[in-house]
C-alpha positions as CSV (number, residue, x, y, z in Angstrom):
1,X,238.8,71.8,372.3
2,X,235.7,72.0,374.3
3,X,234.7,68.7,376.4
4,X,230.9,68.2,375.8
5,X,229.1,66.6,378.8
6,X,229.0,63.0,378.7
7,X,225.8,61.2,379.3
8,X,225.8,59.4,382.6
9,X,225.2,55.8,383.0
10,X,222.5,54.8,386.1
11,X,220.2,56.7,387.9
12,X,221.0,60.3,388.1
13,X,217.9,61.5,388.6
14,X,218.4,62.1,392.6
15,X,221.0,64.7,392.2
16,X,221.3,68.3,390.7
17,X,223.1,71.3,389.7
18,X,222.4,74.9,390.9
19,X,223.9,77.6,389.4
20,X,223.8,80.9,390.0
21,X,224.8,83.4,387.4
22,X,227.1,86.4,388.5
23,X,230.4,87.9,388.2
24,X,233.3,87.7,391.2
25,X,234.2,90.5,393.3
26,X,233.0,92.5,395.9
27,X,232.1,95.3,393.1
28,X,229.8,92.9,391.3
29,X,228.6,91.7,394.7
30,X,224.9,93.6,395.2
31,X,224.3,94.4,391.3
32,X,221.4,93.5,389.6
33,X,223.3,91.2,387.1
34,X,224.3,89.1,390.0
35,X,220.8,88.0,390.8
36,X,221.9,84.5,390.3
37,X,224.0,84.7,393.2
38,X,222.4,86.2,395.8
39,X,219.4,83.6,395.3
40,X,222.4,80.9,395.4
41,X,223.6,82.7,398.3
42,X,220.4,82.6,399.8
43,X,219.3,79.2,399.2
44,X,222.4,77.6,400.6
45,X,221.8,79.7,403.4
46,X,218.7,78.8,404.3
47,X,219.7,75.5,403.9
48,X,222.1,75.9,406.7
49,X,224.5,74.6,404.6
50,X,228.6,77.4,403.0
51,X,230.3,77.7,399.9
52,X,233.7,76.6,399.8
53,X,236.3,77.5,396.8
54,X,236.7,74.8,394.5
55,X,237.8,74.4,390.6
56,X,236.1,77.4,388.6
57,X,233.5,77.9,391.6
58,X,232.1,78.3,394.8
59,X,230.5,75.3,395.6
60,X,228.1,74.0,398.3
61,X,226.4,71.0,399.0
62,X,222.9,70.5,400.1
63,X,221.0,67.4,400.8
64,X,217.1,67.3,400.9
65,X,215.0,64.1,401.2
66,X,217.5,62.0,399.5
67,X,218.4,64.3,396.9
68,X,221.9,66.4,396.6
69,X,222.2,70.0,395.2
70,X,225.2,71.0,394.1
71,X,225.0,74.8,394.2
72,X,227.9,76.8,392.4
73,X,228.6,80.2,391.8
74,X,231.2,79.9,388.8
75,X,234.4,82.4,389.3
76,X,234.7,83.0,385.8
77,X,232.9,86.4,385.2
78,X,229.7,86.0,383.4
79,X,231.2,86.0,379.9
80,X,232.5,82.4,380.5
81,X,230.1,80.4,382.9
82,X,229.5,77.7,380.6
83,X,233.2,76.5,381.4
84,X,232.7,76.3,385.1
85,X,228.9,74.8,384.6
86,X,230.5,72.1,381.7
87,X,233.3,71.0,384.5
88,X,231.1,70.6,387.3
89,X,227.9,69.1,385.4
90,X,230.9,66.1,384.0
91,X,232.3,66.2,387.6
92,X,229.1,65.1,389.5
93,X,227.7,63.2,386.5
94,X,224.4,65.5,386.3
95,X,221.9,65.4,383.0
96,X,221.1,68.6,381.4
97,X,217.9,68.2,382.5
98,X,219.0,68.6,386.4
99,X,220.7,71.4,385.7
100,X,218.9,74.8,387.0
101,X,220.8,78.2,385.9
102,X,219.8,81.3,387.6
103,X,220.3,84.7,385.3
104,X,218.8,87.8,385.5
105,X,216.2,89.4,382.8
106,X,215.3,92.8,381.6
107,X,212.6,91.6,379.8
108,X,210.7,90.5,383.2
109,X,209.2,92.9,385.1
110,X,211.0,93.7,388.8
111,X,211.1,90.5,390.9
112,X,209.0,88.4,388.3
113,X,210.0,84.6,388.5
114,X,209.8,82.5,385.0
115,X,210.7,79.1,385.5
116,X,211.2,77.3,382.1
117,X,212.1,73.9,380.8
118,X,214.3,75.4,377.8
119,X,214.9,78.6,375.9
120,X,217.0,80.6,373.9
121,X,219.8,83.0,375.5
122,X,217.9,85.6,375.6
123,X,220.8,87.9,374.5
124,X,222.2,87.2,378.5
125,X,226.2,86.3,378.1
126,X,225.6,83.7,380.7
127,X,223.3,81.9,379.0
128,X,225.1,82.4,375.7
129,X,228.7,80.9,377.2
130,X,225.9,77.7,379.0
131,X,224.3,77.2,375.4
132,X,227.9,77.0,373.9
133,X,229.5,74.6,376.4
134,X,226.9,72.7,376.8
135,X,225.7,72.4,373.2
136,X,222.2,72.1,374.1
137,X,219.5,75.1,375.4
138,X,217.3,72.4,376.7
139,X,218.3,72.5,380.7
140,X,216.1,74.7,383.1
141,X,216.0,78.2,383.9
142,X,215.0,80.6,386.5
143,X,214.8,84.0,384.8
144,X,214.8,86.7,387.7
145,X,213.0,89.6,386.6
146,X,215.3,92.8,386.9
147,X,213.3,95.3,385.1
148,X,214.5,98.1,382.4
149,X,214.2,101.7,383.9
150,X,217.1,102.5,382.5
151,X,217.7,105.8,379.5
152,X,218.6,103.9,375.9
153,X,222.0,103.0,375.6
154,X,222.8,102.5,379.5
155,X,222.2,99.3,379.6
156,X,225.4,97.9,380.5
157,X,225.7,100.7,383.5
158,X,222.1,99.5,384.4
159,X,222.9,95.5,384.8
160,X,226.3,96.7,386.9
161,X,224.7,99.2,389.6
162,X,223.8,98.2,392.6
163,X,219.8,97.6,393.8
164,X,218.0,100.8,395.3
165,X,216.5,100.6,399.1
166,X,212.9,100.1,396.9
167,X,214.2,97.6,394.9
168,X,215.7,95.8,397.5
169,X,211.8,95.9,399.6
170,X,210.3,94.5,396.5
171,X,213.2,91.6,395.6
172,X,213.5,90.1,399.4
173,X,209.9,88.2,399.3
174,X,210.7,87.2,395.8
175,X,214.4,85.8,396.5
176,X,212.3,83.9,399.3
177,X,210.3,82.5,396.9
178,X,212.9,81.5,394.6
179,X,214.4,79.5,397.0
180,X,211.5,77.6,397.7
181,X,211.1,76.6,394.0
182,X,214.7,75.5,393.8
183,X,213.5,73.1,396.9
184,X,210.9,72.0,394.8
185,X,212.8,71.2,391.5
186,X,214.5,68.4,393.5
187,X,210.9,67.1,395.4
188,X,208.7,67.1,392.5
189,X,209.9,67.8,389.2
190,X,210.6,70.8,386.8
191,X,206.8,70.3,385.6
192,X,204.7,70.3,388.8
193,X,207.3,73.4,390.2
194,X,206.6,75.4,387.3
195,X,202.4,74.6,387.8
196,X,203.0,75.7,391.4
197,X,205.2,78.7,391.1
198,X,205.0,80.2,387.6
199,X,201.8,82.7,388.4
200,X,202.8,83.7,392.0
């Protein structure tokens, strides 16, 4: 039976959960359908702030002006995120609606940032095994723009290589950016980030 999150009593509004889609495994670890992480990695990072191993996770703690991101990486191969999201979102007793899932898209264009409100699944498993967990698709999302250069029917090979020495150029600026607009989330508010962030 799957444990749907239960709505928290008080004021929940100072405190979030960032998660980064990915697979485990240093074979997964610079591929482009790990996106999720590396920005994770890089936000808690800049934050000065490491990932320890907890249930279904990596998990990191960041406070910033009063508010407290809890940044996961879930451990449970992209196919079943939604169990590691579910646990920690009940855990830390955090609304849908402070939740921020980071996937990668091959509909975007290379390094393209969409921030949205809500959405469907896109086809991404991630999102798929959130939607299912959770039972809702209205949380957040940062879609990371992965591009599809890829011949038909290589898409799976595609998701799974690793990022050229070009790509690379072109994604460092943007997983800079990315981080900045998690930052934001917390300060001022899905709406006002997606204002400031969605046409850079």
């Amino acid at each position: 039976m799957v444990t749907k999150p239960a709505r928290p009593m008080g004021n929940c509004n100072m405190k979030y959960l960032i998660v980064g889609l990915g697979n485990i495994g240093e074979e997964y670890a610079n591929t482009r359908h790990n996106i999720g992480f590396i920005i994770a990695d890089a936000f808690v990072q800049n934050m000065k702030s490491t990932f320890s191993t907890g249930r279904l996770a990596s998990v990191a703690k960041v406070a910033i002006k009063g508010r407290t991101f809890i940044v996961i990486k879930p451990s449970t191969f992209m196919n079943l995120s939604g169990k590691a999201i579910l646990y920690w979102m009940n855990k830390e007793k955090i609304l849908p609606e402070n939740i921020l899932i980071i996937a990668d898209d091959l509909a975007l264009p290379l390094g393209s940032l969409r921030l949205r409100k809500k959405g469907s699944d896109g086809g991404h498993n991630g999102l798929i095994s959130v939607i299912e967990s959770l039972g809702t698709a209205e949380f957040p999302r940062l879609r990371v723009g992965i591009g599809s250069e890829f011949p038909k029917g290589y898409q799976v090979d595609y998701v799974l290589s690793p990022w050229t020495k070009g790509e690379e150029k072109i994604l460092t600026p943007r997983i800079e950016l990315a981080v900045e607009i998690i930052k934001n989330i917390g300060l001022v508010g899905v709406d006002k980030t997606m204002n400031l962030f969605n046409n850079k």
